[in-house]
N, CA, C and O of each residue as an XYZ file, in Angstrom:
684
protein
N    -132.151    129.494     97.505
C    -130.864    129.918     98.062
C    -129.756    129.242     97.257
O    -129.907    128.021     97.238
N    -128.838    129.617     96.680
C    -127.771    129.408     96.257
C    -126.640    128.897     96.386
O    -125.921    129.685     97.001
N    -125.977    127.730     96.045
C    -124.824    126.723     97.312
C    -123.724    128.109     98.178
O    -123.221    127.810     99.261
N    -123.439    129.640     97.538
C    -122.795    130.194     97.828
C    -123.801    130.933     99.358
O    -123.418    131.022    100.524
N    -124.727    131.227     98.939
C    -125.207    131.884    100.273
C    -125.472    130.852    100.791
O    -124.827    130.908    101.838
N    -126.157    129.630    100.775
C    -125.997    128.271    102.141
C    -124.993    128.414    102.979
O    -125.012    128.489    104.207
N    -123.746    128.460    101.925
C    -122.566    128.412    102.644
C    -122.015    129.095    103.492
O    -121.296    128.675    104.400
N    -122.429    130.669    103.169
C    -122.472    131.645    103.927
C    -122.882    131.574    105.012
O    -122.286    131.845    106.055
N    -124.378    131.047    104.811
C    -125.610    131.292    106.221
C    -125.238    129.897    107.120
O    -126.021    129.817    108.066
N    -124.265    128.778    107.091
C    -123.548    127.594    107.489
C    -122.457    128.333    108.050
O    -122.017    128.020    109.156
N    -121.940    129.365    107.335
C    -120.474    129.523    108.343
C    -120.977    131.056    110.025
O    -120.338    131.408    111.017
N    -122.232    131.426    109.520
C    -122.900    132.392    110.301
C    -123.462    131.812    111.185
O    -124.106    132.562    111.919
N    -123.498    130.490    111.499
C    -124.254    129.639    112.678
C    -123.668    130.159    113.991
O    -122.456    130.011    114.151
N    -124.323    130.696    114.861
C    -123.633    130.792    115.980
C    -122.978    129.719    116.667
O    -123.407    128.568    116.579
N    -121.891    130.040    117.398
C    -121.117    128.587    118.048
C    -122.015    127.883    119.119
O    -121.619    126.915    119.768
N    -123.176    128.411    119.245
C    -124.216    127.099    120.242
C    -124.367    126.122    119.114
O    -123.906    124.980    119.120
N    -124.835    126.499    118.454
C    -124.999    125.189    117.351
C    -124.008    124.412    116.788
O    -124.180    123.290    116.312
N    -122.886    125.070    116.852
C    -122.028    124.193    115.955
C    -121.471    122.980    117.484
O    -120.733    123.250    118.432
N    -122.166    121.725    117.164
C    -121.849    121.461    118.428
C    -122.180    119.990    117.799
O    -122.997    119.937    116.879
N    -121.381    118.448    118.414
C    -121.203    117.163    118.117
C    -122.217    116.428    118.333
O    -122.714    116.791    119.399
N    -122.828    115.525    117.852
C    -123.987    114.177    118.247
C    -123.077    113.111    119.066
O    -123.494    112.824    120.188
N    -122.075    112.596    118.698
C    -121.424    111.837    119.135
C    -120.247    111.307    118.312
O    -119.798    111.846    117.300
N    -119.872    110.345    118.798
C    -118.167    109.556    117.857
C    -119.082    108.782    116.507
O    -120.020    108.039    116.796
N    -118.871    108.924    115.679
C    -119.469    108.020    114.293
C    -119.069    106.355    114.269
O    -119.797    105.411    113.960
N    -117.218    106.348    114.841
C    -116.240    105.567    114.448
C    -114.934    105.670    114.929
O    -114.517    106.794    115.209
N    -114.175    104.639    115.081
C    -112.471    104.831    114.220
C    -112.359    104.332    113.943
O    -113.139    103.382    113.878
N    -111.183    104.391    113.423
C    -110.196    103.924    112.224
C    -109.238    103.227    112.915
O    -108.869    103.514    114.054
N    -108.716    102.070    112.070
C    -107.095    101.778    112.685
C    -106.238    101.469    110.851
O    -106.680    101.668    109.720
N    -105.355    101.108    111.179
C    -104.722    100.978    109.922
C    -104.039     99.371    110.045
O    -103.335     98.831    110.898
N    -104.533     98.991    108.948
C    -103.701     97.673    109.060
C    -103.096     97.097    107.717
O    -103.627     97.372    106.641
N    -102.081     96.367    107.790
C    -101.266     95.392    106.813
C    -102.151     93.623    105.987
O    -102.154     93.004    104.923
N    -102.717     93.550    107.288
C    -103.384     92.329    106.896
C    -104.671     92.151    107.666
O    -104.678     91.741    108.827
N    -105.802     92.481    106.965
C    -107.138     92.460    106.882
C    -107.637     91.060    108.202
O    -107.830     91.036    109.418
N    -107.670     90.101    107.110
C    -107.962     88.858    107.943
C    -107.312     88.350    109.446
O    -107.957     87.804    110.341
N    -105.888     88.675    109.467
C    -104.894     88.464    110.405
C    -105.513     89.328    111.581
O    -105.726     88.797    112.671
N    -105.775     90.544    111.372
C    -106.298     91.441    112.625
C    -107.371     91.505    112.520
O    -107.712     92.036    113.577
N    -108.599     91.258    111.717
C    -109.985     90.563    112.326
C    -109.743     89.347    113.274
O    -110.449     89.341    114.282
N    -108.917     88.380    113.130
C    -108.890     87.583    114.033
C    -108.085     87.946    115.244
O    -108.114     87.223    116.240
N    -107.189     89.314    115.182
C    -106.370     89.142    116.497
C    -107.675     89.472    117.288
O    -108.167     88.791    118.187
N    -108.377     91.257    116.516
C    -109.365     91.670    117.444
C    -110.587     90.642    117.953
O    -111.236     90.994    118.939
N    -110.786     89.857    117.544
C    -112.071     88.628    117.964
C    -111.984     88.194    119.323
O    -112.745     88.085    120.283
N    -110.033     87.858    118.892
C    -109.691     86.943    120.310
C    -109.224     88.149    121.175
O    -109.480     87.920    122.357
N    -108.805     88.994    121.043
C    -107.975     89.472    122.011
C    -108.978     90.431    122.639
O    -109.178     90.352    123.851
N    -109.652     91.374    121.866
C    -110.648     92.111    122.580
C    -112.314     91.790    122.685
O    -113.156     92.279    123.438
N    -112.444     90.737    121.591
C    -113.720     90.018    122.058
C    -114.569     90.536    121.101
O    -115.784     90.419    121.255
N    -113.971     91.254    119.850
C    -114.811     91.939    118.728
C    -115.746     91.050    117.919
O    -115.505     89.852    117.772
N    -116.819     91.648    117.393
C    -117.980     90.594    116.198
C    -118.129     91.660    114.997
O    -118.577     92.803    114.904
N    -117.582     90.803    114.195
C    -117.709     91.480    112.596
C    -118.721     92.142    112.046
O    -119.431     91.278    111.533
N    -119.250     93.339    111.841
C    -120.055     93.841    111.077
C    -120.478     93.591    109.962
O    -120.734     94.532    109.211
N    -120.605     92.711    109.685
C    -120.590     91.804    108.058
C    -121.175     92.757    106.789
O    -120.910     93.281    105.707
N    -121.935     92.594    107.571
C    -123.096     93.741    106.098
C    -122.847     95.790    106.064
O    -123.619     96.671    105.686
N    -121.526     95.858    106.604
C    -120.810     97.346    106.838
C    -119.629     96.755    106.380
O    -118.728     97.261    107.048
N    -119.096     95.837    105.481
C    -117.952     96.002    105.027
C    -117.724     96.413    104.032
O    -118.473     96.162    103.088
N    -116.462     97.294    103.861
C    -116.455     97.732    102.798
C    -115.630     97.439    101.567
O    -114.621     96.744    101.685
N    -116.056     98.007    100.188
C    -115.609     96.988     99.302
C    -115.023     98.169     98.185
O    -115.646     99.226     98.283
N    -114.199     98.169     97.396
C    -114.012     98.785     96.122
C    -114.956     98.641     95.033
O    -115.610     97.614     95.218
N    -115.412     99.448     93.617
C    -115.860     99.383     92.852
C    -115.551     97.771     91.693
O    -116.047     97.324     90.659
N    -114.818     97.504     92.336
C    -114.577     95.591     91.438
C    -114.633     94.791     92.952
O    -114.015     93.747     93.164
N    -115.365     95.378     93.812
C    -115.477     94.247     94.914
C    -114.655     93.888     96.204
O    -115.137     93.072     96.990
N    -113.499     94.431     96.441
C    -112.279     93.465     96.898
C    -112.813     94.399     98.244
O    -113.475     95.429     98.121
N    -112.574     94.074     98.962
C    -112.634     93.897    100.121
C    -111.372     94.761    100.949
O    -110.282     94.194    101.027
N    -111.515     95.958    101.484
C    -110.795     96.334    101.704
C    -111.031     97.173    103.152
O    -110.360     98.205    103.118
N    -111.729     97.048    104.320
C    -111.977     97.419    105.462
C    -113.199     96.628    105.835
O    -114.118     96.290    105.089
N    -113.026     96.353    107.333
C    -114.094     95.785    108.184
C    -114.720     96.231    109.563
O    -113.992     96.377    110.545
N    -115.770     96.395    109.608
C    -116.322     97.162    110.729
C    -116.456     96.548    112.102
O    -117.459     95.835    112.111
N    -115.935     96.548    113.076
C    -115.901     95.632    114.101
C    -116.381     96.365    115.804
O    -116.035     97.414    116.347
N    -117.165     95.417    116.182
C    -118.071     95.897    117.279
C    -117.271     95.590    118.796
O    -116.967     94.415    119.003
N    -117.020     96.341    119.571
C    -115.991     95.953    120.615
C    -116.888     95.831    122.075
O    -117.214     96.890    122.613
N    -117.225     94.724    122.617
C    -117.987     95.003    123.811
C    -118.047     95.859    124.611
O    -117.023     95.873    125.294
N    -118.921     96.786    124.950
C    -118.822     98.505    126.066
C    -118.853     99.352    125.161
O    -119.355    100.452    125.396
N    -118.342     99.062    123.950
C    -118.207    100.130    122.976
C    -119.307    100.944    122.393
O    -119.995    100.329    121.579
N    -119.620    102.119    122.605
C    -120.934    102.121    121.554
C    -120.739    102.805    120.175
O    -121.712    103.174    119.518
N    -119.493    102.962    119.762
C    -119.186    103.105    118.058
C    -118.144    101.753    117.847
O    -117.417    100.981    118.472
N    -118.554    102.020    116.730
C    -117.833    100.918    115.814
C    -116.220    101.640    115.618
O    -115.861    102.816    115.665
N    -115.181     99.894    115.295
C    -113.866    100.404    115.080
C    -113.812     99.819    113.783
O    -114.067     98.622    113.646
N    -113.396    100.802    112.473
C    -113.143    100.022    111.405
C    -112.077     99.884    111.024
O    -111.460    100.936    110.854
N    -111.193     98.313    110.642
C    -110.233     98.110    110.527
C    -110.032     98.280    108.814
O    -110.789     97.733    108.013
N    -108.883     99.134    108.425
C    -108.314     99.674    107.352
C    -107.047     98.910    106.545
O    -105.886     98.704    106.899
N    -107.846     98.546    105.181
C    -106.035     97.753    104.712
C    -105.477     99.070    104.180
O    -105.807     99.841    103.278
N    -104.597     99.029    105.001
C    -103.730    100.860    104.910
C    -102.090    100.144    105.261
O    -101.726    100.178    106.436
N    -101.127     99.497    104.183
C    -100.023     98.556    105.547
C     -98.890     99.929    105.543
O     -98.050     99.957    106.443
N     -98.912    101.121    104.431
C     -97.904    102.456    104.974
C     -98.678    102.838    106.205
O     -98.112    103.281    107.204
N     -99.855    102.679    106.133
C     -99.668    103.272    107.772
C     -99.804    102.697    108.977
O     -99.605    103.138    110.108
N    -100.162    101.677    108.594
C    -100.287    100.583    109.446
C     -98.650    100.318    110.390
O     -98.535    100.061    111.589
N     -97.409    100.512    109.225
C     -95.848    100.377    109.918
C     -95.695    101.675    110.275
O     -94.605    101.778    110.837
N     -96.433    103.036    110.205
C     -96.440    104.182    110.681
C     -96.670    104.107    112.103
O     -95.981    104.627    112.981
N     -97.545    103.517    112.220
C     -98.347    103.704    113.592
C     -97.482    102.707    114.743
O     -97.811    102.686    115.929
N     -96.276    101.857    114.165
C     -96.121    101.245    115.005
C     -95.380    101.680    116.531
O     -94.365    102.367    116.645
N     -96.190    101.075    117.655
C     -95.819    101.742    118.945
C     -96.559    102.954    119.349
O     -96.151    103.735    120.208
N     -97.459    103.055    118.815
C     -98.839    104.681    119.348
C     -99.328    103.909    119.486
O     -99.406    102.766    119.035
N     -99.984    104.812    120.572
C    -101.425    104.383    121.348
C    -102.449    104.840    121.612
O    -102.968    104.991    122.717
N    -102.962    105.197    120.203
C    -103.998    106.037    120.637
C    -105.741    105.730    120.860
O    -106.736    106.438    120.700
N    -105.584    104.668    121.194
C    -107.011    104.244    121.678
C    -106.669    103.645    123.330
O    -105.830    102.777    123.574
N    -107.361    104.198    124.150
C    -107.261    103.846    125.756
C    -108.782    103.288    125.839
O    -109.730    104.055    125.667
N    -108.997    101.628    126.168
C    -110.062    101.244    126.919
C    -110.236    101.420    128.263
O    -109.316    101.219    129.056
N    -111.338    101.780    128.602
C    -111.527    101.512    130.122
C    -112.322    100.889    130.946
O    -113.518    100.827    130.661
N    -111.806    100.266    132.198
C    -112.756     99.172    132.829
C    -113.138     99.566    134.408
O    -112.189    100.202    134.868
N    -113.944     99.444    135.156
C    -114.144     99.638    136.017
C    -113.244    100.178    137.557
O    -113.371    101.088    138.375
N    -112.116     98.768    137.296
C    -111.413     99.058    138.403
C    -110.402     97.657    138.176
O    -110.412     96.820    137.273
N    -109.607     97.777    139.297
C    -108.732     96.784    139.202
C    -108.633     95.569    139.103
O    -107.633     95.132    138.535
N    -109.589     94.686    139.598
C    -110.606     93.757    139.661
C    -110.520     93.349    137.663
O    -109.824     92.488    137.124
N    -111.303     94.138    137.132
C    -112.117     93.952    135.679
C    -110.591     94.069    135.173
O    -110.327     93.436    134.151
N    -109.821     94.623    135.626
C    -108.093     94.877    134.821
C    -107.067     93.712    134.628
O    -106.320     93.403    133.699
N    -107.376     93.065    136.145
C    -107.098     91.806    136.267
C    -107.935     90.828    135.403
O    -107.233     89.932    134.934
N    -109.104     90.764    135.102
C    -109.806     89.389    134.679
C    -109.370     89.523    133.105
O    -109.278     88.537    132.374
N    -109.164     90.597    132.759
C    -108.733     91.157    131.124
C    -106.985     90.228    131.023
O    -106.647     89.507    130.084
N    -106.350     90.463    131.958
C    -105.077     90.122    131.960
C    -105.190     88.468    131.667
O    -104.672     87.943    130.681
N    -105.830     87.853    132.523
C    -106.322     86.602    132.464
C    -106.820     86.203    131.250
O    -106.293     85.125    130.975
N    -107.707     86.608    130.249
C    -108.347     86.575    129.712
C    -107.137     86.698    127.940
O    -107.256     86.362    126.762
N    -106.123     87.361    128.783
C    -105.419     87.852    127.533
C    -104.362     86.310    127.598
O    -104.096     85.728    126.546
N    -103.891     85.844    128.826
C    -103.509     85.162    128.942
C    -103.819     83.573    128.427
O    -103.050     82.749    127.933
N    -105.269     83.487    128.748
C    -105.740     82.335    128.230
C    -105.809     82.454    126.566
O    -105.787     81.388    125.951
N    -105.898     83.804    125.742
C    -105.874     83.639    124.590
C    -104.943     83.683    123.487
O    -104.950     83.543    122.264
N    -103.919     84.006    124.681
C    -102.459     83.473    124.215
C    -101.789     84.619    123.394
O    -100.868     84.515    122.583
N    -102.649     86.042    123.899
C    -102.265     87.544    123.060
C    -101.032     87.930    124.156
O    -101.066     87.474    125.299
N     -99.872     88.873    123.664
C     -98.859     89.136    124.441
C     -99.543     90.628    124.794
O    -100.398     91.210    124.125
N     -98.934     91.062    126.007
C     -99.364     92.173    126.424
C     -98.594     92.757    127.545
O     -97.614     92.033    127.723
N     -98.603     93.837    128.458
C     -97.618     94.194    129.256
C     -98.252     93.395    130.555
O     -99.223     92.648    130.678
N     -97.169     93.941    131.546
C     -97.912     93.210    132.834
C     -98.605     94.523    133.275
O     -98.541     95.595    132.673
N     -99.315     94.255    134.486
C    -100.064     95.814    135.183
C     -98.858     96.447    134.844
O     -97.682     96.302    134.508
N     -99.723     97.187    135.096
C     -98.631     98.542    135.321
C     -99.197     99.898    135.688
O    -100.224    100.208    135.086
N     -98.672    100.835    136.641
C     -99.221    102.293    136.869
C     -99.483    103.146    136.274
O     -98.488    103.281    135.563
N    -100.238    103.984    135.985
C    -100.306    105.378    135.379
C    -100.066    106.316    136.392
O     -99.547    106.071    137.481
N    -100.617    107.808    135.835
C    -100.482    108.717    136.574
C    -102.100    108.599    137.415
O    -102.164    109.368    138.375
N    -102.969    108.021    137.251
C    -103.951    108.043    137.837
C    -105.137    107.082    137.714
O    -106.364    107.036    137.619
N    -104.050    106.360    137.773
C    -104.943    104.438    137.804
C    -103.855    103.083    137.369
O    -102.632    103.150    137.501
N    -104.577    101.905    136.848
C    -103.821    101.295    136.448
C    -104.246    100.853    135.218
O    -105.443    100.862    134.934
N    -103.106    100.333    134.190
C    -103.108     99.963    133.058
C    -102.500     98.588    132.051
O    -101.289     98.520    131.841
N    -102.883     98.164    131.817
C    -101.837     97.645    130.709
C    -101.827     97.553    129.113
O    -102.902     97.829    128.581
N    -101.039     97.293    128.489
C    -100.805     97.206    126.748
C    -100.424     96.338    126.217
O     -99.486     95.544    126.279
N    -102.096     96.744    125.076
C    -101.949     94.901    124.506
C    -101.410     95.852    122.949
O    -101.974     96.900    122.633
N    -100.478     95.364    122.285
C    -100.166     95.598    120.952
C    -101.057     94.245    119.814
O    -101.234     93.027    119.850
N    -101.431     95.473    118.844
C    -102.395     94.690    117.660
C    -101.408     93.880    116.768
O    -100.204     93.965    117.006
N    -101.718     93.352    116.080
C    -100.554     92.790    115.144
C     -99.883     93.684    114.192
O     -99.000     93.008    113.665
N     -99.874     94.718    113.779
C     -99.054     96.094    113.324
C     -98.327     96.516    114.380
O     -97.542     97.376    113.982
N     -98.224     96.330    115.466
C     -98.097     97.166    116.821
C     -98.290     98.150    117.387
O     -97.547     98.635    118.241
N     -99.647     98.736    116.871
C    -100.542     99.558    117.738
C    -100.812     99.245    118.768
O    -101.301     98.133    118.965
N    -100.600    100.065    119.701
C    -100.522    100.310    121.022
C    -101.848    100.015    121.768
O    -102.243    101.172    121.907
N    -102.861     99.186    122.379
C    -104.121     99.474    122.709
C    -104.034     99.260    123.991
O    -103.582     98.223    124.477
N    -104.591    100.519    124.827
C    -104.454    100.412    126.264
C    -105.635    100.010    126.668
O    -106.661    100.135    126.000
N    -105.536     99.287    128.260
C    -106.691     99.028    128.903
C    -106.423     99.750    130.106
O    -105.354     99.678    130.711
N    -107.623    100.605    130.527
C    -107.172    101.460    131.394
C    -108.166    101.315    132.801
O    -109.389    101.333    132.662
N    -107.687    101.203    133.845
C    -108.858    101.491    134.915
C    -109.717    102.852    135.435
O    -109.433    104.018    135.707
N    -110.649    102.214    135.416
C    -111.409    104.227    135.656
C    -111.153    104.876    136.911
O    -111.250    104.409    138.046
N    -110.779    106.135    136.500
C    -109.990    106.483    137.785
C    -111.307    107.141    138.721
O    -112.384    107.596    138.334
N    -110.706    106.979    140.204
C    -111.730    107.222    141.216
C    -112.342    108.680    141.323
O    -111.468    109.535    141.178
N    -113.608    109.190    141.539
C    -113.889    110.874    141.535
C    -113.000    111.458    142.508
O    -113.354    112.610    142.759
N    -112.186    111.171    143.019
C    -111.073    111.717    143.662
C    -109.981    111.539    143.754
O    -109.295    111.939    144.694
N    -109.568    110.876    142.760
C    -108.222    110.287    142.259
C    -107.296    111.768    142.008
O    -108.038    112.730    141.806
N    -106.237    112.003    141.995
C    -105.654    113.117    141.935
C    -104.312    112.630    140.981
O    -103.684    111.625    141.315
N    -103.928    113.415    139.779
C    -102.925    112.760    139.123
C    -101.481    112.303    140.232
O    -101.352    112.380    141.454
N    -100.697    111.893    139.305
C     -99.319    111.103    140.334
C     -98.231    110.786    139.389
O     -97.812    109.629    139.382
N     -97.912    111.328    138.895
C     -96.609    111.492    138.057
C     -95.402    110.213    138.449
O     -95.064    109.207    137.826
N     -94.869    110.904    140.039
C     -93.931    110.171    140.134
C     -94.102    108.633    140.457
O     -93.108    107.906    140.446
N     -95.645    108.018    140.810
C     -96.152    106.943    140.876
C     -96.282    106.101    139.627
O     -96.844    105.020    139.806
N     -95.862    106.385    138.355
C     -96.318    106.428    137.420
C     -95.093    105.646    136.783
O     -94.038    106.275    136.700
N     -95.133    104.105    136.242
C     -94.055    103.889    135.099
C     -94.327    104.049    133.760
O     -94.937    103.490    132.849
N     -93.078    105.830    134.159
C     -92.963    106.060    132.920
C     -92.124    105.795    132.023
O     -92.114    106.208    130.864
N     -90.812    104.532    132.958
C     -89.794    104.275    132.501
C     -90.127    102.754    131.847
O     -89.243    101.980    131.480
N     -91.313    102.527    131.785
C     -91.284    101.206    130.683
C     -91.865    101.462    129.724
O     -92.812    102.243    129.632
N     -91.127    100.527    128.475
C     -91.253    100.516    127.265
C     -92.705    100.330    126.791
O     -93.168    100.777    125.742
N     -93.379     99.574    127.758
C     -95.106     99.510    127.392
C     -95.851    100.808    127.164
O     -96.749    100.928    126.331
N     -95.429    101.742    127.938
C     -95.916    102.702    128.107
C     -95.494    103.885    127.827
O     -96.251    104.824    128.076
N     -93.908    104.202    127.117
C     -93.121    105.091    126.516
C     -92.389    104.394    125.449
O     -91.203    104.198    125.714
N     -92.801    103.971    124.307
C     -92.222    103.247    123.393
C     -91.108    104.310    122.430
O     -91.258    105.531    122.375
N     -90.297    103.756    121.910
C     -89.606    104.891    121.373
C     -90.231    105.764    120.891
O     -90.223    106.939    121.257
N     -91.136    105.068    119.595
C     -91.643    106.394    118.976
C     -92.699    107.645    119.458
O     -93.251    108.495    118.760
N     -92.772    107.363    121.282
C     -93.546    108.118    121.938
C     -92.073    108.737    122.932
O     -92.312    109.198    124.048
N     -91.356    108.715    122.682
C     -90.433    109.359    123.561
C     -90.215    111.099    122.844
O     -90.412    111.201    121.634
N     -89.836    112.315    123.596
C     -90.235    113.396    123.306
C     -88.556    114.182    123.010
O     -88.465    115.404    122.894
N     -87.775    113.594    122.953
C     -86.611    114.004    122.321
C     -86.320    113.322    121.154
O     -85.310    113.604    120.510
């Protein structure tokens, strides 16, 4: 078969098949390599992938693979620092913990390690708070909401900056 008809008989797959195994990874983007291996250690409790780091063709060292407790993919941190000041104030990774209880001991936990972060705070359908990485990516910790939790808008602060940072505001 020919790379042109493979390709063919690949795009003819019916849509049952074309279907995901799971998350591989993410990505984050960062300015300084070492600086945010150590924020993530302390702040979210990460262990270095040592032998998944990755390196350029002369060696240098330029991303690290880091294991986040609960997690079952890896997050690899990127020396990327344009996008790293891109990203500052998104949030696009939401952790989640059991309940309010596990939200609280995190707060504590953030406290004793001396990482800044928001105080609780509401969502539309649980509670949350935001710890910013040292770029100031946004990383939420979120509580799992109940099988009958029903969203709640107006319960919801949407008027703090933790949680609507400028560059997430929609005007």
């Amino acid at each position: 078969m020919s790379k042109a008809q493979a390709t063919t008989a690949a795009l003819a797959a019916p849509p049952s098949q074309l279907t995901f195994s799971g998350l591989h990874h993410l990505k984050v983007p960062v300015s300084d390599l070492d600086a945010s291996v150590a924020w993530y250690e302390k702040a979210l409790r990460a262990t270095v992938q040592g032998d998944l780091d990755h390196r350029d063709p002369e060696g240098n060292l330029f991303a690290r693979m880091i294991q986040i407790p609960g997690l079952e993919v890896l997050l690899e941190l990127r020396l990327a620092p344009k996008a790293a000041a891109a990203t500052d104030g998104y949030d696009p990774i939401t952790l989640q913990v059991d309940d309010l209880t596990h939200l609280r001991q995190w707060l504590d936990h953030l406290d004793a390690a001396g990482v800044r972060h928001s105080p609780e705070l509401r969502s539309m359908i649980g509670f949350l708070l935001v710890v910013p990485d040292p770029d100031g990516l946004m990383i939420r910790i979120h509580t799992k909401p109940a099988a009958s939790a029903e969203l709640d808008s107006a319960g919801a602060d949407h008027d703090s900056l933790w949680t609507t940072p400028p560059i997430m505001k929609r005007d």
